[in-house]
VODOTI-865168 format. One line per 8 residues: number of its first residue (from 1); for each residue x, y, z of N, C-alpha, C, CB. Coordinates in steps of 0.1 Angstrom, whole numbers, plus 5000, padded with zeros to 4 digits. Atoms other than C-alpha are relative to their C-alpha. Glycine has a CB too. Example, Ala and Ser with C-alpha at 12.3 -4.5 7.8 and 13.67 -1.06 7.14 Angstrom:
<recs>
1	5009/4988/5000/5123/4955/5078/5009/5012/5000/4990/5000/5012 ~ 4991/4989/5000/5137/4989/5071/4992/5011/5008/5004/5005/4986
</recs>
This chain:
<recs>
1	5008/4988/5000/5000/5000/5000/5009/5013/5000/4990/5000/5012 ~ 4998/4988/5002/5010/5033/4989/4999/5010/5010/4994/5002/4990 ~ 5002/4990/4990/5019/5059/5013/4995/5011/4990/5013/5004/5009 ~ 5004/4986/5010/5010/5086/4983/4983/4999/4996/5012/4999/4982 ~ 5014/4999/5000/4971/5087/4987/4993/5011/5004/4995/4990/5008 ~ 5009/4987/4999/4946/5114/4985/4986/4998/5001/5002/5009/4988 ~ 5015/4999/4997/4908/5118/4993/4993/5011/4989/4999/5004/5017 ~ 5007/4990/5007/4887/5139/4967/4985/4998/5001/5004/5000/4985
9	5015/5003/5003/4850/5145/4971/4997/5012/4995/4991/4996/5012 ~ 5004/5000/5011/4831/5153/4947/5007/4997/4986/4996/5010/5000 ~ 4990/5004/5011/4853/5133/4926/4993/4999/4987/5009/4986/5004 ~ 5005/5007/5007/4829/5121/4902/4999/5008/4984/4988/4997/5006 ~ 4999/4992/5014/4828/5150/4873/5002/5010/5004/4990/5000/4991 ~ 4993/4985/5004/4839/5181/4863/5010/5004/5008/4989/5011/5001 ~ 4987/4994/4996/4867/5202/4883/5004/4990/5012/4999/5016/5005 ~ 4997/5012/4990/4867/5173/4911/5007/4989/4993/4987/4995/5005
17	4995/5012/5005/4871/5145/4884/5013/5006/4991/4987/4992/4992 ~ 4986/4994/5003/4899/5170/4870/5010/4992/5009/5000/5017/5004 ~ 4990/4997/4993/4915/5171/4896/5003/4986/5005/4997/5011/5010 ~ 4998/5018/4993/4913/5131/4908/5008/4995/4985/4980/4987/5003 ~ 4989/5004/5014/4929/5124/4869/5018/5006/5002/4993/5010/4984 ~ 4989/4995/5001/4956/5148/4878/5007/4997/5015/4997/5015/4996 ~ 4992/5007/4983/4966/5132/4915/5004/4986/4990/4983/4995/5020 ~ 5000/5008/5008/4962/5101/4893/5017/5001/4991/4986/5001/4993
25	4990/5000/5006/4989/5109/4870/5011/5007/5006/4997/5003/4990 ~ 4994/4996/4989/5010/5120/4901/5005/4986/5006/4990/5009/5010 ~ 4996/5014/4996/5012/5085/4909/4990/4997/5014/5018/5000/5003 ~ 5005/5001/4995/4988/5092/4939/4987/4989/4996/5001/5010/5002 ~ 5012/5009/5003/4962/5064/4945/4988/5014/5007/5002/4981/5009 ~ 5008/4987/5001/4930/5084/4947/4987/4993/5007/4998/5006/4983 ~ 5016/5006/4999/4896/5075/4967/4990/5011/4997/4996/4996/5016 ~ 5011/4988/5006/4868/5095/4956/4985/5000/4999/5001/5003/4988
33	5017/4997/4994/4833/5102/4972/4993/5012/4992/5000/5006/5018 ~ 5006/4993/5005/4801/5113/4955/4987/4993/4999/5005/5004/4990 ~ 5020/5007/4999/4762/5108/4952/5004/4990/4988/4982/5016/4995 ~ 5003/5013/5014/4765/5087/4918/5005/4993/5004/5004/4999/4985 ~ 4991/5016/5001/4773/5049/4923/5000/4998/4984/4990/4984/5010 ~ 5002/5004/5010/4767/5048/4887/5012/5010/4993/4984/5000/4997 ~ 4993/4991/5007/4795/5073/4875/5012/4996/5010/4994/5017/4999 ~ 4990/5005/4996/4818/5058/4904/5003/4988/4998/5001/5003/5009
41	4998/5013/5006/4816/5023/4893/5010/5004/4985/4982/4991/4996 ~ 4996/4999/5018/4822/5038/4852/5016/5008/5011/4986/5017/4983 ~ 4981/4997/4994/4860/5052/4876/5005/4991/5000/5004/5005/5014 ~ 4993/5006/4997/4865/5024/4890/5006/4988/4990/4995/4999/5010 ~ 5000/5007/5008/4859/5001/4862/5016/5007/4988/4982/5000/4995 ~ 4990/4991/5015/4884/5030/4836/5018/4998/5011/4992/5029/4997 ~ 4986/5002/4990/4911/5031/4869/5007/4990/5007/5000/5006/5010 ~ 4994/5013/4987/4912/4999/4889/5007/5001/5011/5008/4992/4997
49	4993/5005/4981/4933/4994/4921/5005/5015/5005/5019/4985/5001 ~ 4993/4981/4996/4943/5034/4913/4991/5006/5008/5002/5012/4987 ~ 5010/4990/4991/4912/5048/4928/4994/4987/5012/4984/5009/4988 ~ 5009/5006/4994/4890/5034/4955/4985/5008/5002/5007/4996/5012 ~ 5008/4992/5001/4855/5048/4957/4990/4997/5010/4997/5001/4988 ~ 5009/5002/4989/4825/5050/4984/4988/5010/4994/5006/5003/5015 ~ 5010/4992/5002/4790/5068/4976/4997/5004/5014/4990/4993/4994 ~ 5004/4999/4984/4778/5092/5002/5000/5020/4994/5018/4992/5017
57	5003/4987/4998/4765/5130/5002/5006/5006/5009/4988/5002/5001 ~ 4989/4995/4987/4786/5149/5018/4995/5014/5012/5017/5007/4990 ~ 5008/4990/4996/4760/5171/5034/4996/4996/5015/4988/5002/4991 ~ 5009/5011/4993/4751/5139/5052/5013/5000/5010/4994/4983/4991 ~ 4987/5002/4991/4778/5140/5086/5003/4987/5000/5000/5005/5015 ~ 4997/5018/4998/4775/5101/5093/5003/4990/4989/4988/4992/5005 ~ 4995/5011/5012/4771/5087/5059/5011/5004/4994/4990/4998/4990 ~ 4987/4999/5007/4802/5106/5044/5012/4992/5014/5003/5021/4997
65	4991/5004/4996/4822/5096/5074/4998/4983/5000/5003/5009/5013 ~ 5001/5015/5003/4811/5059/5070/5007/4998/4984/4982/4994/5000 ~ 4989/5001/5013/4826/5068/5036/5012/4998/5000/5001/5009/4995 ~ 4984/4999/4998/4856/5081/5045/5007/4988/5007/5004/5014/5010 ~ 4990/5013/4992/4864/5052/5069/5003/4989/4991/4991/4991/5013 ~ 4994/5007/5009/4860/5030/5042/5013/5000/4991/4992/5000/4994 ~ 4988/4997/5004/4886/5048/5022/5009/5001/5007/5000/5008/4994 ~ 4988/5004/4990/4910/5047/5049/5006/4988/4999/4997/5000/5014
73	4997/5015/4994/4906/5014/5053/5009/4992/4990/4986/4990/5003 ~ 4999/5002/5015/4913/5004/5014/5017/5012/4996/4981/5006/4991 ~ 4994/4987/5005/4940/5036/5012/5011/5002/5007/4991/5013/5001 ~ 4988/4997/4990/4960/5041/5042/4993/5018/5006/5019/4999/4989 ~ 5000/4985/4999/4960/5076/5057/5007/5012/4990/5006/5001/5013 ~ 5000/4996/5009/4957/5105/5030/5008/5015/5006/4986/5000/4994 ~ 4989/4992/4997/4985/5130/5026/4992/5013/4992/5017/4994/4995 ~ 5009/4985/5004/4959/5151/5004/4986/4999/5000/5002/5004/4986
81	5011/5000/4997/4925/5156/5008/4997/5014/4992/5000/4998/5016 ~ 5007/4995/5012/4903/5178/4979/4988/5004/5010/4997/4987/4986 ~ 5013/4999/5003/4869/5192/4988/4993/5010/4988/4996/5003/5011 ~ 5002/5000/5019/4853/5196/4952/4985/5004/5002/5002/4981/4990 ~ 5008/4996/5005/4814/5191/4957/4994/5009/5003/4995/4994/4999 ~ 5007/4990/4997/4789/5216/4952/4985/5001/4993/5008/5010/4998 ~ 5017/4993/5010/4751/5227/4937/4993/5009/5000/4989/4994/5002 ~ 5008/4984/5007/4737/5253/4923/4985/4995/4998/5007/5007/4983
89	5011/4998/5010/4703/5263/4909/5000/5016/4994/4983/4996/5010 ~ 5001/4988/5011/4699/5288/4880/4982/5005/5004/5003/4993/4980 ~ 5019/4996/4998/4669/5314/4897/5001/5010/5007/4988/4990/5009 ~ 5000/4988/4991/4660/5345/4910/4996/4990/5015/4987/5015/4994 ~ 4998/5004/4988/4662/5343/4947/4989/4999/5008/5008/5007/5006 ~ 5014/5003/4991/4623/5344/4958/4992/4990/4991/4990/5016/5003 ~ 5006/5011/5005/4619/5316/4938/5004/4987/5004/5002/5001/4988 ~ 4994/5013/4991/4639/5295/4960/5002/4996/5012/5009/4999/5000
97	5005/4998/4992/4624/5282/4984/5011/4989/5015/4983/4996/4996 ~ 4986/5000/4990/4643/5270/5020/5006/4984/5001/4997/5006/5018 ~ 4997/5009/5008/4647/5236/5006/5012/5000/4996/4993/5000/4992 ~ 4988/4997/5014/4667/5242/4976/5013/5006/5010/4994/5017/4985 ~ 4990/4992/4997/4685/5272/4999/5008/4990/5007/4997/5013/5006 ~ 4991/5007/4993/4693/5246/5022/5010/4990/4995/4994/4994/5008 ~ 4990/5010/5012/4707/5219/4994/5009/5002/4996/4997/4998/4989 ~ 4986/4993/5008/4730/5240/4979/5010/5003/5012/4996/5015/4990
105	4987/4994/4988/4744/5254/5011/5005/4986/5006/4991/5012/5016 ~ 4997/5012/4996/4743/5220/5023/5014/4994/4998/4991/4992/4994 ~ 4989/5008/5004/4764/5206/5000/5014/5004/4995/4994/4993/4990 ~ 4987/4994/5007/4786/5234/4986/5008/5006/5013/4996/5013/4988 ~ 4997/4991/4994/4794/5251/5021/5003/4985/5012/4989/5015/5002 ~ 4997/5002/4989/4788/5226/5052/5005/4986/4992/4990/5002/5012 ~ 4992/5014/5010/4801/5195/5026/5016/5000/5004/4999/5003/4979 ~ 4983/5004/4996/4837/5209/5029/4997/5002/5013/5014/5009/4994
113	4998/4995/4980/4831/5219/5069/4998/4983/5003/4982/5015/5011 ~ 5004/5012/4998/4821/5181/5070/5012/4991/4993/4985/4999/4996 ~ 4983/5007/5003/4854/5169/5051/5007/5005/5006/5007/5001/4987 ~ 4988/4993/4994/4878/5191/5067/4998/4991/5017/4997/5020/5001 ~ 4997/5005/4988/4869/5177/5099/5004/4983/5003/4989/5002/5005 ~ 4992/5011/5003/4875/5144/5086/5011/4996/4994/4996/4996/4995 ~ 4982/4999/5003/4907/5154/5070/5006/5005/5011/5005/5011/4986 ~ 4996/5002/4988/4914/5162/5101/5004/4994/5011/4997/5003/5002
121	5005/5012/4989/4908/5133/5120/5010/4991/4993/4981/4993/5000 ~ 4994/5009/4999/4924/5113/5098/5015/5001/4993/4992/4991/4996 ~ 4988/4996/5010/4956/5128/5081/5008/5008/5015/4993/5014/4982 ~ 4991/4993/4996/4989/5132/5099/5008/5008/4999/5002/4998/5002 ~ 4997/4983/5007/5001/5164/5076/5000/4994/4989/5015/5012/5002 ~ 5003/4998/5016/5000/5169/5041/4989/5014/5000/4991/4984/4992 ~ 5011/4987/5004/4973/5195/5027/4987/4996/4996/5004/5010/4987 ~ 5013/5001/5004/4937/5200/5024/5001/5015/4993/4989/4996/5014
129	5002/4989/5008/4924/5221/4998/4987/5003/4999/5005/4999/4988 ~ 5014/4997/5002/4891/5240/4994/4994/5005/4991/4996/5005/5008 ~ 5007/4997/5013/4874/5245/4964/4989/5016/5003/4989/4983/4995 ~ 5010/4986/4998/4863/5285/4961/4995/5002/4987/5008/5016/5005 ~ 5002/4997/5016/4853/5307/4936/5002/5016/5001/4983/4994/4992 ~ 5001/4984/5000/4855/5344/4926/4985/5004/5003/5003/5006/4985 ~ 5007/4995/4993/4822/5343/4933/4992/5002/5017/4996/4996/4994 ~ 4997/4997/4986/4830/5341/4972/5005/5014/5002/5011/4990/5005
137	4999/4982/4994/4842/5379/4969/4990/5009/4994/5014/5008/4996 ~ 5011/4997/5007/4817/5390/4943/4990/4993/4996/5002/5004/4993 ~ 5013/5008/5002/4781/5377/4946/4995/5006/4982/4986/5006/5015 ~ 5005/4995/5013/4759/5373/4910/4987/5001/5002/5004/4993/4989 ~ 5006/5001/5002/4728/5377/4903/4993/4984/4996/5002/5008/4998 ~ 5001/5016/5006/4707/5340/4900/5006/4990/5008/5008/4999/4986 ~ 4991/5011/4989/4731/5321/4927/4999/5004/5009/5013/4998/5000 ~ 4999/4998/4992/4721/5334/4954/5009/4991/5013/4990/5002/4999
145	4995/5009/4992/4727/5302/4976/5014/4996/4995/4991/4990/5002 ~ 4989/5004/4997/4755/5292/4961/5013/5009/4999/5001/4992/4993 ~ 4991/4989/4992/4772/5322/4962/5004/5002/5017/4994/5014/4997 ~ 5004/4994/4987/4762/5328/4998/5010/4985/5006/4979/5003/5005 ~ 4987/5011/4996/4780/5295/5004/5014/4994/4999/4997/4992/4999 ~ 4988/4999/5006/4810/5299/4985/5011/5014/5007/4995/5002/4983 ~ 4999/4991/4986/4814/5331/5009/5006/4992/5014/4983/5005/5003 ~ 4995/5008/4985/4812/5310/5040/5012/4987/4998/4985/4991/5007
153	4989/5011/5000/4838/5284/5024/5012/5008/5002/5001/4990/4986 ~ 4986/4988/4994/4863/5318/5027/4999/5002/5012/5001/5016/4993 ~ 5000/5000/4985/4854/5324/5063/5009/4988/5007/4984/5000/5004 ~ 4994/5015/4993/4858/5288/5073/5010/4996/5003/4998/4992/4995 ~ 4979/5004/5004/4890/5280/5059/5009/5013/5006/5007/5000/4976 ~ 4997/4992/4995/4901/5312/5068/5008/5000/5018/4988/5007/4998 ~ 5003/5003/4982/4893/5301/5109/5007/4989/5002/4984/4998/5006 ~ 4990/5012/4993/4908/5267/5106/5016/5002/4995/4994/4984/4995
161	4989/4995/4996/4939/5278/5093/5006/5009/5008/5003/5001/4993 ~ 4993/4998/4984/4946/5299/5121/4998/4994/5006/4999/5010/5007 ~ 5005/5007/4990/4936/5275/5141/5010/4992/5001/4989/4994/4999 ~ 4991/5002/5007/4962/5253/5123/5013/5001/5002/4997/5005/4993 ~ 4983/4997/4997/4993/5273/5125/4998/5003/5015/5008/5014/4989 ~ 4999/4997/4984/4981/5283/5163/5007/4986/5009/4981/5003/5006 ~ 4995/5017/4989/4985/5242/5175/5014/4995/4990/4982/4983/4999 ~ 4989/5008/5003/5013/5236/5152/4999/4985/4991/5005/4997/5012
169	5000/5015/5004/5002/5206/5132/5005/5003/4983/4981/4992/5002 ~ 4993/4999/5009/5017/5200/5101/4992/5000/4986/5010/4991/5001 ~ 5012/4998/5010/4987/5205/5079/4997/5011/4997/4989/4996/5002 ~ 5003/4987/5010/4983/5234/5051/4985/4996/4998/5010/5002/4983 ~ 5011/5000/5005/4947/5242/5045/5001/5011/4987/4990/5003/5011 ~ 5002/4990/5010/4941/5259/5011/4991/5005/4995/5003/4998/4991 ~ 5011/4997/5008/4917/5279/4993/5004/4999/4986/4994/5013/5002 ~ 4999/5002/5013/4915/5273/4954/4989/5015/4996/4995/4983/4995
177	5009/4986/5002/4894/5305/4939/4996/4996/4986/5009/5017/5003 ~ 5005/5006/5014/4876/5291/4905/4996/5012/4989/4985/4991/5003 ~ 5006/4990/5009/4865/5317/4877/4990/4987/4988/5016/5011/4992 ~ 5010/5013/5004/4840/5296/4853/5006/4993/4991/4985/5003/4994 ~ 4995/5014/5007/4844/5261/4842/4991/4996/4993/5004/4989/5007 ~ 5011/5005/5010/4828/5243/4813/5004/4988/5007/5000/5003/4982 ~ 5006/5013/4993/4817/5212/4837/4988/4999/4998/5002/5000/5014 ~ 5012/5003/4999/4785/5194/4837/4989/5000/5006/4999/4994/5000
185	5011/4996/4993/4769/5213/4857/4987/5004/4995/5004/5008/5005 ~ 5009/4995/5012/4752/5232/4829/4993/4993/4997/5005/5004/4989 ~ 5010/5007/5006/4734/5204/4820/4989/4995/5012/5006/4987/4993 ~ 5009/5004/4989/4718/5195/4854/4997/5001/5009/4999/4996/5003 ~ 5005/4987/4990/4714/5224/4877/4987/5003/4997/5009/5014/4998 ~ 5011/4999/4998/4681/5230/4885/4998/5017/4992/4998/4998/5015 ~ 4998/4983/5010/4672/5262/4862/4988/5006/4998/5006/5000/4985 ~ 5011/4992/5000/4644/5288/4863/5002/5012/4989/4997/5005/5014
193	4996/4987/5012/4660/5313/4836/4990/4990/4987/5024/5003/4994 ~ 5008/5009/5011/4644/5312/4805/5005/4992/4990/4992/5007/4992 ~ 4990/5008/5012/4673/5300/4785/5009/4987/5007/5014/5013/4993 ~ 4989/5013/4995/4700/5270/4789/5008/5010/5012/5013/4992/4984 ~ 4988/4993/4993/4726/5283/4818/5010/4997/4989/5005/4994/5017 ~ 4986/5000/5009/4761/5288/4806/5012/5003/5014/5001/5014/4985 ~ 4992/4992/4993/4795/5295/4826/4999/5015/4989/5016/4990/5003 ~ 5001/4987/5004/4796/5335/4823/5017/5000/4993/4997/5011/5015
201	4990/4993/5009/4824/5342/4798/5010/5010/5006/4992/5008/4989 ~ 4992/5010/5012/4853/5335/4793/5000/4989/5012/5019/5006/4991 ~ 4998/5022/4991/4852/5296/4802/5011/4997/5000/4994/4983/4992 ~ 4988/5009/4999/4880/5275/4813/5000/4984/4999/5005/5003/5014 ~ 5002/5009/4997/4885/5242/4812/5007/4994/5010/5000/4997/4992 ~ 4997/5005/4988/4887/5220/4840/5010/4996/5007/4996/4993/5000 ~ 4987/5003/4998/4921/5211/4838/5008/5010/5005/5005/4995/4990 ~ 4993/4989/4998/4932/5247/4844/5000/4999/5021/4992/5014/4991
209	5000/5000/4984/4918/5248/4880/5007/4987/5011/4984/5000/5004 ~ 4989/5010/4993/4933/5213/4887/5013/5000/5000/4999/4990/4996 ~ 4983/4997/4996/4966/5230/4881/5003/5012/5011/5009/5005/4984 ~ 5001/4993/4986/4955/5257/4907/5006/4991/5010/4984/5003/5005 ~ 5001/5005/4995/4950/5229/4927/5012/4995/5006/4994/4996/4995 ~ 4993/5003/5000/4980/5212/4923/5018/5014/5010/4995/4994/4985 ~ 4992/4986/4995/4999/5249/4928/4997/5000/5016/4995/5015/4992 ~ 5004/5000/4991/4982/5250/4959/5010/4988/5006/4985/4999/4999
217	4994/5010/4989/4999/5217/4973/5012/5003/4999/4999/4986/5000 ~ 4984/4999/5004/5033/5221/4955/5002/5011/5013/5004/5007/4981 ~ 4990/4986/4992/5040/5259/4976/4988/5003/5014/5002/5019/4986 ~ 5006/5001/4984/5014/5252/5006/4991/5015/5001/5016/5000/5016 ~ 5001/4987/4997/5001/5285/4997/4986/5002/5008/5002/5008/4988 ~ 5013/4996/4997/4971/5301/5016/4987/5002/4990/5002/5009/5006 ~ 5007/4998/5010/4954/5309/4986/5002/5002/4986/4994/5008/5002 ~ 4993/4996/5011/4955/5305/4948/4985/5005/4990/5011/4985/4995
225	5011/4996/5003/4936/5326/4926/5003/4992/4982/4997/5018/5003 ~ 5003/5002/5012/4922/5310/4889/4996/5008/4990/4994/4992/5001 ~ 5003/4992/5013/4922/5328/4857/5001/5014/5004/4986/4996/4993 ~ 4997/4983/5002/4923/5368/4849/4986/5001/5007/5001/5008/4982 ~ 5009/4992/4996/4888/5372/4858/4991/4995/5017/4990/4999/4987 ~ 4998/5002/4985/4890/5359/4893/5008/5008/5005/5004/4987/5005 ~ 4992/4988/4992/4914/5388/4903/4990/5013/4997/5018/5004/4994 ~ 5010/4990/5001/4891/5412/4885/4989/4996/5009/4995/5002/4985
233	5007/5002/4993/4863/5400/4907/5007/5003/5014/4995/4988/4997 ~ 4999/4998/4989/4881/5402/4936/5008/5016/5005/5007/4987/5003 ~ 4993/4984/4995/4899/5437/4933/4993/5010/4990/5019/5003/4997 ~ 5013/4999/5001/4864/5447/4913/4997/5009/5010/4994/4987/5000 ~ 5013/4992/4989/4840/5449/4942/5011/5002/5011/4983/4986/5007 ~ 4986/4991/4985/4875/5459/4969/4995/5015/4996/5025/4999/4996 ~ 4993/4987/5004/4879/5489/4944/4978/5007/4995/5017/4996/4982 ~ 5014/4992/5001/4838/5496/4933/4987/4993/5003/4999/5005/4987
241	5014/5011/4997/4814/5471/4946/4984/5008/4997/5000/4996/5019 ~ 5011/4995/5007/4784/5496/4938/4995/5000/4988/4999/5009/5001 ~ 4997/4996/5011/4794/5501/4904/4993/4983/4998/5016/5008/4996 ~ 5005/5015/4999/4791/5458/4904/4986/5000/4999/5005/4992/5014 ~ 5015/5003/4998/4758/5457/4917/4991/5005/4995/4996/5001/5012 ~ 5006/4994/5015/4744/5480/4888/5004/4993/4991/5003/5014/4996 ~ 4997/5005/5009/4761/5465/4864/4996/4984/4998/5012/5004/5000 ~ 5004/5011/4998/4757/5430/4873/4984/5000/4998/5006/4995/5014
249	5012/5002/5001/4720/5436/4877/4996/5005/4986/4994/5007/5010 ~ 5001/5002/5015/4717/5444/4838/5005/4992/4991/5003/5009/4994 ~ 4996/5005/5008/4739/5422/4828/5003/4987/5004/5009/5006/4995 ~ 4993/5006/4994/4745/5396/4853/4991/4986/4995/5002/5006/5015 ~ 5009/5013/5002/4715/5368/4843/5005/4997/4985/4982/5002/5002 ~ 4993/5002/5012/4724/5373/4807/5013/4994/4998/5001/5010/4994 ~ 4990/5000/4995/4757/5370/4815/5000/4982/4997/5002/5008/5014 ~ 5002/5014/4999/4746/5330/4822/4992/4992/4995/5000/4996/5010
257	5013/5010/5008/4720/5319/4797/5011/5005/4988/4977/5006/4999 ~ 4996/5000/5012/4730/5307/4763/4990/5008/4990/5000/4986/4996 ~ 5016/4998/5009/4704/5314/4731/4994/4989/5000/5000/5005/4984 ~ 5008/5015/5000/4693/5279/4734/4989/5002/5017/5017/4982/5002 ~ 5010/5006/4991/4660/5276/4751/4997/4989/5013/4994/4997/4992 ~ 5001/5013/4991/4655/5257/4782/4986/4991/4997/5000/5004/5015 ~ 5010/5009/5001/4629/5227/4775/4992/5003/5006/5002/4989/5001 ~ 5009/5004/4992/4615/5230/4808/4997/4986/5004/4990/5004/4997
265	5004/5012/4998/4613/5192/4813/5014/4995/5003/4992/4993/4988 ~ 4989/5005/4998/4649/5183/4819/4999/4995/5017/5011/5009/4996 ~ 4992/5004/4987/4661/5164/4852/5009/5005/5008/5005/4992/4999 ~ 4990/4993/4994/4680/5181/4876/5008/4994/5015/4993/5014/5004 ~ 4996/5008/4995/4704/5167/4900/5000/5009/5017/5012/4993/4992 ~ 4995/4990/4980/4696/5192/4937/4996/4988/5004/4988/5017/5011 ~ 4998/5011/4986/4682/5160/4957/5008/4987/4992/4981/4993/5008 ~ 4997/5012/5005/4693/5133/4932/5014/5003/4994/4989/4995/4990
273	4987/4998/5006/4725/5125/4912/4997/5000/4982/5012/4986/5005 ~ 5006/4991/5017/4717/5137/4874/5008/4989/4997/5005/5020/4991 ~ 4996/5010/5004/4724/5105/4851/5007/5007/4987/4989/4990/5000 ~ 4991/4991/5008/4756/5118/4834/5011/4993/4999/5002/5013/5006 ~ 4987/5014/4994/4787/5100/4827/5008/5010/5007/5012/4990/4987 ~ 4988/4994/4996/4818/5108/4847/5012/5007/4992/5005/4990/5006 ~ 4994/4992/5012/4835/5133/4827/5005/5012/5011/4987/5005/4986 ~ 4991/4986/4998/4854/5166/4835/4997/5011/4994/5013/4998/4995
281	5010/4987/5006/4837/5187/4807/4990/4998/4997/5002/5008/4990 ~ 5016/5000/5006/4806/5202/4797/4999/4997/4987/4993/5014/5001 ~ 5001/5000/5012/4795/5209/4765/5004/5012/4991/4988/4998/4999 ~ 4997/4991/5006/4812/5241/4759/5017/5002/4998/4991/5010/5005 ~ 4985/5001/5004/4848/5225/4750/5008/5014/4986/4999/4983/4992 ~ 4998/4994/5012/4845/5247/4715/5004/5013/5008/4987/5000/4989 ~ 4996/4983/4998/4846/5280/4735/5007/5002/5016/4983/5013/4999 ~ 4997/5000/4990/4867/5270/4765/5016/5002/5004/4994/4990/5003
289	4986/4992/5002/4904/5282/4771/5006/4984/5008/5003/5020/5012 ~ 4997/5008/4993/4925/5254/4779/5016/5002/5010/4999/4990/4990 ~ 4990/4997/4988/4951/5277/4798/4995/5014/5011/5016/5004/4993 ~ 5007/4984/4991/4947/5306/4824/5013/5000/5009/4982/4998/5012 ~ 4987/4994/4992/4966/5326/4847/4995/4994/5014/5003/5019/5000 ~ 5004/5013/4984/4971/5304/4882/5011/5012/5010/5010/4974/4999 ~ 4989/4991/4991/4988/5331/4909/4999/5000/5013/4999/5014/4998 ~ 5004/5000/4983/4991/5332/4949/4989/5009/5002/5012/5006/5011
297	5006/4987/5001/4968/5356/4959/5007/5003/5008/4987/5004/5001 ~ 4987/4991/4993/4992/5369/4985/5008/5008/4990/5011/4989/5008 ~ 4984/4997/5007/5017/5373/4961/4989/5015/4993/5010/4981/4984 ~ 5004/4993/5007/4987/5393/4938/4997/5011/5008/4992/4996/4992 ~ 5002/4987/4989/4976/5416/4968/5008/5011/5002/4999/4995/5012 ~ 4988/4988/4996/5009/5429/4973/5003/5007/4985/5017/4992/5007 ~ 5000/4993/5012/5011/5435/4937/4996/5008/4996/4999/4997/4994 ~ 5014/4985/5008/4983/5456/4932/4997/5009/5017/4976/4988/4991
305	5000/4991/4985/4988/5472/4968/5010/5012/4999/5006/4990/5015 ~ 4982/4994/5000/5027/5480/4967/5000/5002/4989/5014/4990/5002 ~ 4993/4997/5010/5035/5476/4932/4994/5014/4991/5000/4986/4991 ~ 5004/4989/5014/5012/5502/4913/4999/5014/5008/4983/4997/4991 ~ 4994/4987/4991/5018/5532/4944/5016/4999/4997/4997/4999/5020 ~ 4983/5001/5001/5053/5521/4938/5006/5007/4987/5006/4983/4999 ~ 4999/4999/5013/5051/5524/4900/4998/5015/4998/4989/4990/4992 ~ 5004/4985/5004/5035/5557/4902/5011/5011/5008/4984/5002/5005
313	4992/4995/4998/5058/5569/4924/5014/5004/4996/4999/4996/5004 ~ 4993/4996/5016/5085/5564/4898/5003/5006/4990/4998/4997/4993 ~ 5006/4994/5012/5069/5576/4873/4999/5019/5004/4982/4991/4998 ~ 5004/4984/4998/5064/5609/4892/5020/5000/5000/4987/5007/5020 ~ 4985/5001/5003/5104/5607/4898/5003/5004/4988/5005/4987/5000 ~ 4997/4998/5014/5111/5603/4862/4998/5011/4994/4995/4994/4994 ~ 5001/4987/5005/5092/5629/4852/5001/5009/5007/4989/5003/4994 ~ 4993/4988/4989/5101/5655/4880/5012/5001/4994/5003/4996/5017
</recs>
């Protein structure tokens, strides 16, 4: 048994099943928790003895950690540990009733507070990483909940890494910060717009954030931000957050519908698991970037703090 083992939930598709391909070809053996048994069988069947896999909602405290024990048991104790899943619904926000709000928060917010404590429990250092997004500093229109929970996954992490470096244990917690991915979500997010959803422009593909990811373990960093338009979002609403919340509200729903009509009759996977294969992308490979800019955000803060009073400073020099 391999001491080089990692834990990923929401392994099963899109930036999760990224990122379990890319531990995978790390040489890491990989376990990987998610509502589908039918998309983790089609893993285990493509990987064999490389992954190990357990079904289990990670919303659910008892049944994920009956998960996780399993994968211990099969794995050894995990030197990395991923939290990936999450759910959305595409809808204005008094259309969602405390159900849904709770589903999504459920699964996208107290999902990782409910891994972390299990990567806690059972990992004696290495890194845990936490799956954000730019929309944790700037809310959109249409996502209420899962903005609002992508928010509280920056708090969180925030609290247990000081917590962290306060006792000394030899575990990095990370934040990852996402800008949009063409994952399969788009096909089976619950959706009240009148058109198909879309990631909001420009798309990435999935493989980009799993090299976040990866950046994240390589340099232990506290936070790594994905693509150009995950720093604009986040030094955005710093620098005009009003300006946002006009603009966003003319442009912000458009922003995430295609021109393709929604049926109305499709399946959506908030209580269930949407019958989808295990895949990494959506359907919008044709207009999806297959690189992006991956940076600390420490490192970018000081940049755009220091460097451009610095620059200007210079600049007045020069010309004086």
């Amino acid at each position: 048994m391999t001491d080089k083992s990692a834990i990923v939930l929401g392994g099963s598709a899109g930036v999760g099943h990224a990122v379990v391909v890319a531990l995978l070809n790390r040489g890491y053996r990989v376990g990987v928790v998610a509502r589908g048994q039918t998309r983790l069988d089609t893993m285990q069947a493509e990987y064999g003895e490389r992954i190990a896999t357990a079904a289990a909602d990670v919303s659910q405290a008892d049944v994920l950690e009956a998960a996780v024990e399993k994968l211990v048991v099969s794995l050894g104790r995990p030197a990395i540990w991923v939290n990936c899943a999450m759910l959305t619904s595409f809808s204005p926000f008094d259309k969602v009733d405390a159900d849904e709000f709770d589903r999504i928060v459920g699964t996208t917010l107290i999902g990782q507070v409910n891994g972390t404590r299990l990567a806690l429990r059972h990992m004696d250092r290495g890194n845990i990483v936490n799956i954000g997004s730019g929309l944790g500093y700037r809310s959109i229109p249409m996502q209420a909940a899962y903005c609002a929970a992508k928010h509280g996954v920056n708090g969180f992490t925030q609290a247990v890494r000081s917590e962290l470096i306060r006792n000394g244990r030899p575990i990095t917690i990370s934040l990852v910060q996402l800008p949009a991915v063409n994952t399969p979500q788009f096909d089976w997010a619950l959706n009240r717009l009148p058109h198909m959803p879309q990631p909001a422009p420009p798309i990435f593909q999935p493989e980009v954030p799993a090299r976040g990811v990866l950046k994240a373990i390589d340099t232990n960093a506290r936070e790594i931000l994905v693509g150009l338009p995950t720093l604009k979002l986040l030094f955005g609403n710093f620098m005009l957050p009003n300006w946002l919340d006009h603009m966003l509200a003319r442009q912000g729903a458009d922003m995430q519908m295609t021109d393709r009509p929604d049926p109305g009759d499709r399946p959506d996977n908030l209580r269930a698991p949407a019958e989808h294969p295990a895949a990494s992308h959506g359907r919008f490979d044709d207009r999806a970037k297959p690189d992006g800019l991956i940076v600390d955000g420490d490192v970018a803060r000081k940049a755009v703090f220091f460097g451009v009073p610095l620059l200007a400073f210079l600049l007045g020099l020069l010309l004086g």
